[in-house]
C-alpha angles and dihedrals in degrees: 000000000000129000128230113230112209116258113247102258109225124243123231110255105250113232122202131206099231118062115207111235141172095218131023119242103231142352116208114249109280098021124112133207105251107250113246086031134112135183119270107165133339127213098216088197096058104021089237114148127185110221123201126227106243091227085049093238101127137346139245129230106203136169116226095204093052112024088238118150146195126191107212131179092235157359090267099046083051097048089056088044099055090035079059091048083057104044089048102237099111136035141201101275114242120262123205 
């Protein structure tokens, strides 16, 4: 008699919000790309990139639309930042 072995169920593909990218698809007019900065990941909804420090010491959340900018210690601390951005409850600080 042979038995039957259970078939692997597949698990749904995760999908996060952020895409990692190289470059990033399109500044506003007007708005530059920070110097000693390169592109990490990109939120299409709300046009908010995380830029990464070329000497890999900290990370920039920057929106692509405004020019606005954040300096945070990591990936994780810019991904809360930006889900926050989205649900409306923080902003970008204002700089003088």
């Amino acid at each position: 008699m042979a038995t039957k072995t259970a078939k692997p169920v597949a698990k749904p593909a995760r999908i996060k919000p952020g895409t990692r990218v190289e470059t990033l698809p399109s500044l506003s007019r007007g708005v530059k790309l920070p110097t000693g900065y390169t592109p990490a990941y990109f939120r299409k909804r709300k046009t908010l990139a995380v830029l990464r420090a070329v000497n890999s010491s900290h990370y920039l959340v920057f929106n692509t639309s405004t020019g606005e900018k954040l300096q945070v210690a990591s990936t994780k601390e810019a991904s809360r930042f930006m889900s926050q951005v989205r649900k409306g409850t923080k902003k970008f600080p204002k700089t003088k």
